[in-house]
C-alpha positions in Angstrom: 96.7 102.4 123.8 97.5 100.1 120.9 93.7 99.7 120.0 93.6 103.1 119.5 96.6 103.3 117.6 95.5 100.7 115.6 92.4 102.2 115.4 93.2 105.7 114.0 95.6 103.8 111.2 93.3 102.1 109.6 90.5 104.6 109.6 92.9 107.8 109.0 94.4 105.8 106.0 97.9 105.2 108.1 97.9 101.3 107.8 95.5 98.7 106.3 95.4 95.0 107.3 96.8 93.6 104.0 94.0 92.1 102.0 91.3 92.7 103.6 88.0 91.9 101.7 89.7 88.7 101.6 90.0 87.7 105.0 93.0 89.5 105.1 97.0 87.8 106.0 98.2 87.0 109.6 100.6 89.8 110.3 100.1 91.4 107.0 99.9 95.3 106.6 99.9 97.8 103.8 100.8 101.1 104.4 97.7 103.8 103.1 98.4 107.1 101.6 99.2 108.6 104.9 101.3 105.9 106.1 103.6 105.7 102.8 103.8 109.3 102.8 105.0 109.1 106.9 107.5 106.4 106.1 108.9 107.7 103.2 109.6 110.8 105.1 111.7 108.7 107.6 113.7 106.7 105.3 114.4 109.9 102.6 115.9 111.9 105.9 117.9 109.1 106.9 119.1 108.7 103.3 119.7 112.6 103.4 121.6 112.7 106.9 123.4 108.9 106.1 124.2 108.9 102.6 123.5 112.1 100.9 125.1 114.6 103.2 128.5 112.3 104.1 131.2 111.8 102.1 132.1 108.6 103.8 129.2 106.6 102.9 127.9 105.3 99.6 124.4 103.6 98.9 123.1 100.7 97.2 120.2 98.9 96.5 120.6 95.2 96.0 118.3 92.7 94.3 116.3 91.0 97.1 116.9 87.5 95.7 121.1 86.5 95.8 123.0 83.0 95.1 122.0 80.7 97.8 125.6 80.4 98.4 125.7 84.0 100.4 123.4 82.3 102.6 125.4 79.3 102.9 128.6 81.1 103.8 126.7 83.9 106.2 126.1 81.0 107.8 122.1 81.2 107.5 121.5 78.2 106.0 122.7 76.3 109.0 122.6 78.6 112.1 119.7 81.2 110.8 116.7 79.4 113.5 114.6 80.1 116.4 113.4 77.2 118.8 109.4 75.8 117.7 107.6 74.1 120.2 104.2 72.4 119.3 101.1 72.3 121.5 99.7 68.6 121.0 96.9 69.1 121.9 95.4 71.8 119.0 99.2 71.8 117.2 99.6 75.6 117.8 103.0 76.5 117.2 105.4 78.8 119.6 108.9 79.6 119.6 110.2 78.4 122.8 111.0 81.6 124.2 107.6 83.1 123.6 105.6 80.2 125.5 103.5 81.3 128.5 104.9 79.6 131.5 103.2 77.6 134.3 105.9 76.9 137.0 108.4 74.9 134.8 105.8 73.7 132.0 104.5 75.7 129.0 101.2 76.8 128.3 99.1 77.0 125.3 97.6 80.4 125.1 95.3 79.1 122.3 94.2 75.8 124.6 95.7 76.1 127.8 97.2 72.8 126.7 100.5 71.9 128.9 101.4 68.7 126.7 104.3 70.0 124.3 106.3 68.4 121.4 110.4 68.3 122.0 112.0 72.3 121.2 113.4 72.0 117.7 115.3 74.4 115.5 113.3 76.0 112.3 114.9 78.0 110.0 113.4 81.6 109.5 114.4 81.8 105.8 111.7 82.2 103.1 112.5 80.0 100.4 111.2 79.8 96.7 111.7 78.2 93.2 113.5 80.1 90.7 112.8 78.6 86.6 109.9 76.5 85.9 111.1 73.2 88.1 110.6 73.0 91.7 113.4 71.1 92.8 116.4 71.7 94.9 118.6 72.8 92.0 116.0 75.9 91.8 115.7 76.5 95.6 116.3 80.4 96.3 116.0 82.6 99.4 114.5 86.2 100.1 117.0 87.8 102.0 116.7 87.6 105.7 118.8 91.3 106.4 119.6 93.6 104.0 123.7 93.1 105.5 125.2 90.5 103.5 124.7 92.7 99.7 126.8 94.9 101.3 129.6 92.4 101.8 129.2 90.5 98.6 129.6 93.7 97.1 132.4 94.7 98.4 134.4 94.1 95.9 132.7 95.7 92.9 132.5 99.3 95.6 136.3 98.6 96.0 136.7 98.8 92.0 134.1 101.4 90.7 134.9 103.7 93.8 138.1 105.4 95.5 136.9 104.2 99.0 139.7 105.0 101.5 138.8 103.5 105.3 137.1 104.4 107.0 134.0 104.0 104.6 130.2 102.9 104.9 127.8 101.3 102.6 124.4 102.0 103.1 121.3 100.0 102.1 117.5 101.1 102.5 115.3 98.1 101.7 112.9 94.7 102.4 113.9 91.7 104.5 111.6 88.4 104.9 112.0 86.3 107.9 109.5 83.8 108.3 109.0 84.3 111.9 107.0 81.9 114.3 105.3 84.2 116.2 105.1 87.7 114.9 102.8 90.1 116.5 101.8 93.9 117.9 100.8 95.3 114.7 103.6 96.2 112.7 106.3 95.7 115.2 107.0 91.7 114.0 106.1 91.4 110.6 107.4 88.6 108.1 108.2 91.4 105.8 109.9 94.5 107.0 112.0 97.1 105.8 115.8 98.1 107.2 118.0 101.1 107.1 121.6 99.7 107.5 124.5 100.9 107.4 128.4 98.7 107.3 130.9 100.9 108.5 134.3 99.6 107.6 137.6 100.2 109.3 140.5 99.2 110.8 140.5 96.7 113.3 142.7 98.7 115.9 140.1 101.3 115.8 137.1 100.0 115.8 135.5 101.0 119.3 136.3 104.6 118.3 133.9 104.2 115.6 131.3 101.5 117.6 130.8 104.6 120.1 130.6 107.4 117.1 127.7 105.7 115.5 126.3 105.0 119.2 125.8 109.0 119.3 124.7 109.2 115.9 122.3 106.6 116.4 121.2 108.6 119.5 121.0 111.7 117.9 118.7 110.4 115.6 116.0 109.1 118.1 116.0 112.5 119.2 115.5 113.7 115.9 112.2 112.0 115.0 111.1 113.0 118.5 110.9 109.8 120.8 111.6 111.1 123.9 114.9 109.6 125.5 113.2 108.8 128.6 111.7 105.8 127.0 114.6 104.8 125.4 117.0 102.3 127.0 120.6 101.2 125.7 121.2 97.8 126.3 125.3 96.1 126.3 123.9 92.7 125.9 126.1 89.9 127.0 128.3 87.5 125.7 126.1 84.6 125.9 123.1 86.5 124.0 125.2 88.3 121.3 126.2 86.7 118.2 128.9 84.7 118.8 131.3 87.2 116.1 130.5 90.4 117.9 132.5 91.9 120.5 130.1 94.0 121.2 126.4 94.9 121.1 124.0 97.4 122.1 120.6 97.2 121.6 118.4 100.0 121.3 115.0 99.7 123.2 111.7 101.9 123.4 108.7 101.2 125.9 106.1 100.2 123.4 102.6 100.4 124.6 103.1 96.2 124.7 106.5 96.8 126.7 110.4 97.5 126.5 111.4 95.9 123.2 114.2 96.1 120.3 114.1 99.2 118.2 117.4 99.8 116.9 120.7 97.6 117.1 124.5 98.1 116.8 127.0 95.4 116.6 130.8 95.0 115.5 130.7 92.3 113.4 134.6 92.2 113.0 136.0 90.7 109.7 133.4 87.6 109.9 131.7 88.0 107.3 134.5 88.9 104.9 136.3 86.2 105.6 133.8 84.1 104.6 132.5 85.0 101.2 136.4 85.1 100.3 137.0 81.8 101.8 133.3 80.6 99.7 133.9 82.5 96.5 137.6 82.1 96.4 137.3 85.8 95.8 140.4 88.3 96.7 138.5 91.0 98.3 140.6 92.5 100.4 141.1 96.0 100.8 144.6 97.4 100.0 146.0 100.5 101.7 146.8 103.0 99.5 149.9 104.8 102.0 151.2 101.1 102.7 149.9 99.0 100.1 148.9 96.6 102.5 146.3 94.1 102.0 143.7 92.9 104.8 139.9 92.6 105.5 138.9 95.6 107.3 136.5 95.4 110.6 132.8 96.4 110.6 130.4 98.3 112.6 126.8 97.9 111.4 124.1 100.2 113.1 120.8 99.1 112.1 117.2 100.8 112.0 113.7 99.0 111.9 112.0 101.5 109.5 108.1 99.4 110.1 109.3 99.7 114.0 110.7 103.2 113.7 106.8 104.0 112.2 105.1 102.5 115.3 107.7 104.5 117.4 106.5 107.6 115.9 102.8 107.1 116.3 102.9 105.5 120.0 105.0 108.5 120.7 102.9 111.1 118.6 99.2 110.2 119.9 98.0 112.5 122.6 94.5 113.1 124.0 93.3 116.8 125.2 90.3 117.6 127.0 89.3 120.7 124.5 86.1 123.4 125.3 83.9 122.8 122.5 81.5 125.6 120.8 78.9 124.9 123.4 79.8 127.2 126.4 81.2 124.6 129.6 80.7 121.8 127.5 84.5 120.1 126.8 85.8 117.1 124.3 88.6 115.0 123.9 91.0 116.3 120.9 92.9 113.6 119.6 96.2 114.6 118.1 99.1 113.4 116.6 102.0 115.6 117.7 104.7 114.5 114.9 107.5 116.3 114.4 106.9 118.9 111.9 108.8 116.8 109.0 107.8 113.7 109.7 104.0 114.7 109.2 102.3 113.2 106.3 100.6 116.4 105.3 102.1 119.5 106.3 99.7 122.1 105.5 95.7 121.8 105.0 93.8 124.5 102.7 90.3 125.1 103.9 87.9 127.4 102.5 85.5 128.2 105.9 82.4 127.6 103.7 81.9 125.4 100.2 81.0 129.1 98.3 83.0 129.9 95.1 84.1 133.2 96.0 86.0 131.3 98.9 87.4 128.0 97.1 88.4 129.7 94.0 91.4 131.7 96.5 91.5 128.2 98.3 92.5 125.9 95.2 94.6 128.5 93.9 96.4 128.6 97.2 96.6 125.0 97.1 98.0 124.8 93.5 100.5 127.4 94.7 101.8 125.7 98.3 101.8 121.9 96.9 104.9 123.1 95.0 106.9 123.2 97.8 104.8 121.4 100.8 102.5 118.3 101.0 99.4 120.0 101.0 95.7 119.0 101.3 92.5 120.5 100.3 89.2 119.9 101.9 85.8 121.5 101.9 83.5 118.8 103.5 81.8 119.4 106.9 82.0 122.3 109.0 85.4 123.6 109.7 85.7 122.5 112.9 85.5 118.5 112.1 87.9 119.5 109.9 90.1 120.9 112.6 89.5 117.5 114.1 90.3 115.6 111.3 93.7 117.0 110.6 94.7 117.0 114.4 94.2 113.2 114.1 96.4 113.0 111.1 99.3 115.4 112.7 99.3 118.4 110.1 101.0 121.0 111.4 99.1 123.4 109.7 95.6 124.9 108.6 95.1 127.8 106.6 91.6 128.8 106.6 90.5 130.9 103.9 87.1 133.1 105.0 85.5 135.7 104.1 87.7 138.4 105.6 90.4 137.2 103.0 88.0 138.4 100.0 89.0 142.1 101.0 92.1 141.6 103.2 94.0 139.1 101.5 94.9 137.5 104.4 94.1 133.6 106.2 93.8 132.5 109.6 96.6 129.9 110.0 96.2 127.0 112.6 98.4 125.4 114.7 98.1 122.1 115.2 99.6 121.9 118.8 98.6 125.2 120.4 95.7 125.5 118.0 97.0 129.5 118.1 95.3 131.5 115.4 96.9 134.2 113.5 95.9 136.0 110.5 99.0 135.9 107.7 98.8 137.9 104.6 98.4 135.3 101.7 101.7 136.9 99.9 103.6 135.5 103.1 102.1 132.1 103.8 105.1 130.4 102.3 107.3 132.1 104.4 105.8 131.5 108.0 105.0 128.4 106.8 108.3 127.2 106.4 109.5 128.7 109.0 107.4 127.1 111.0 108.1 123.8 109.9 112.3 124.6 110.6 111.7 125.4 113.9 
């Protein structure tokens, strides 16, 4: 199912290999004018429902490069590694965990070489120059998480906002880890994009809150329509969580490759607090304003993968039908992608039935009219049928064909995508069923 997923990206304009007339970049991708337009949906809802709608939580959007010191009192610098085993045979590099085994040896999967190098720790931070000398004075990270701007800004939200506990900050942006082994299209990318959220509050009430966001974060799987049976929440255990959190659950889907990470929520405590106030010699507590007392509050960060909330989507969107075609007892398989109705890259399609004037003078004049309020395309190529096709494979919820019946009726024949149902709607009232159809 992948390679059709896969597939369909790249030739539906979803997902590109990153440059590509060039050989292209291991685990690269660039997101095509269908893709951007499907992720942007996902991340400007979650800012809508997280940020926008609450008056609890407060946004930022942080500079992608910070003082190496964050990292040096996050604790990246030194703990921030995965395991990397070397095959000595054709030097092929592994993190230990991901080695194929063979009984108590690994294998290469590039060689099927058992002869390994000792495990050692590398460090998954990207690292730069900044100024024109490359020398350690200059050495600067890309952020591995969006988290710790939150933290080191603490301070300045405290000042230039009347926060009162229990409070979020919320973050939409890039991470860069410089992963070993990344894979499965867009699932384990170098660079990746988060939606995170620290939720700060008291220390004495912090599993309140840990299982509040636990339903939030549920409710919003069931939002962007994966269904819940292939969802699993996972306590992980003390010897696998970080060694600060109390608590941990991470949020799995069955992706066609198998039951991995989507989503994650940890309490993080007052760790990471501490720490840039011990480093920066910074007072950054927060102070009660009904006690005026002073102290570090506790956090609960829920995280969200957007690049693996995308490939959620589509593995959970693609369907194939066995249709009947125009050729009586002949049949076809209908490929569609079922998204939920705003998630859908293009919402509503404008097709004149055949490329005569009469017909695509109401059609572009209908489009000019519905892109003001919905993503809209026009197309007048092939017959009307591969253009059924076409936008079945793309998810939009919507055709509106305009034939010759609407030259005297003024009405369209509008499309379903998932029940491909056919009604005729007076033009005056397309907006209408339209959006009603896209609220429902």
């Amino acid at each position: 199912m992948m390679k059709k997923i896969v597939s369909l990206a790249k030739r539906r304009g979803f997902i590109f290999p990153s440059s590509e007339i060039y050989g292209g970049l291991a685990n690269a991708w660039d997101y095509g004018p269908l893709g951007v337009e499907l992720k942007n949906n996902i991340k400007q809802e979650w800012w809508r429902r997280f940020v926008q709608r609450r008056p609890d939580i407060i946004g930022i959007d942080a500079s992608l490069l910070m003082n190496p010191r964050v990292w040096e009192a996050s604790g990246h610098l030194e703990t921030f590694t995965d395991p990397l085993v070397e095959c000595k045979n054709c030097h092929s590099r592994y993190r230990e965990d991901h080695v194929a085994m063979n009984g108590d040896r690994y294998v290469c999967s590039n060689c099927k070489g058992m002869d390994f190098t000792v495990a050692k720790n590398f460090n998954l931070m990207l690292k730069t120059f900044l100024g024109s000398a490359e020398d350690a004075t200059n050495v600067v990270y890309f952020r591995p998480e969006t988290a710790q701007a939150m933290f080191v800004d603490f301070k300045n939200i405290l000042d230039s906002n009347r926060c009162r506990l229990p409070f979020g900050i919320a973050q939409v942006g890039k991470a860069f880890r410089n992963e070993i082994t990344p894979g499965n299209f867009i699932f384990r990318t170098r660079e990746f994009e988060q939606m995170e959220i620290e939720y700060f509050v008291k220390e004495s009430e912090w599993e309140k809150y840990f299982d509040y966001w636990l339903e939030e974060m549920k409710k919003w799987v069931r939002d962007i329509g994966i269904s819940e049976e292939r969802v699993h929440y996972v306590d992980v255990s003390d010897g696998e969580r970080a060694h600060y959190s109390k608590r941990t659950v991470d949020i799995e889907y069955d992706f066609p490759f198998g039951q991995k990470e989507l989503y994650g929520l940890a309490y993080r405590g007052d760790f990471d607090l501490t720490n840039h106030m011990k480093a920066s010699g910074q007072d950054i507590r927060y102070m009660d304003p009904e006690t005026n007392e002073k102290f570090l509050p506790h956090v609960i960060e829920p995280t969200w993968g957007v690049d693996r909330t995308v490939l959620a989507v589509l593995a959970e969107a693609y369907h194939e039908e066995e249709v009947r075609t125009a050729a009586e007892g002949e049949s076809a398989t209908r490929v569609v992608m079922k998204f939920p109705a705003w998630i859908a890259p293009i919402k509503v399609a404008i097709l004149p039935l055949a490329k005569k004037e009469e017909l695509t003078k109401i059609a572009k004049k209908m489009y000019e009219d519905l892109s003001q309020d919905f993503v809209c395309e026009y197309d007048e190529s092939q017959s009307i049928g591969k253009r059924y096709r076409k936008q079945d494979e793309i998810g939009t919820p919507f055709c509106v064909t305009v034939d010759f019946d609407s030259l005297e009726n003024n009405d369209v024949t509008l499309r379903h995508r998932d029940t491909m149902e056919q009604v005729r709607v007076k033009i005056a009232d397309l907006p209408q069923e339209i959006k009603k159809g896209l609220d429902s």
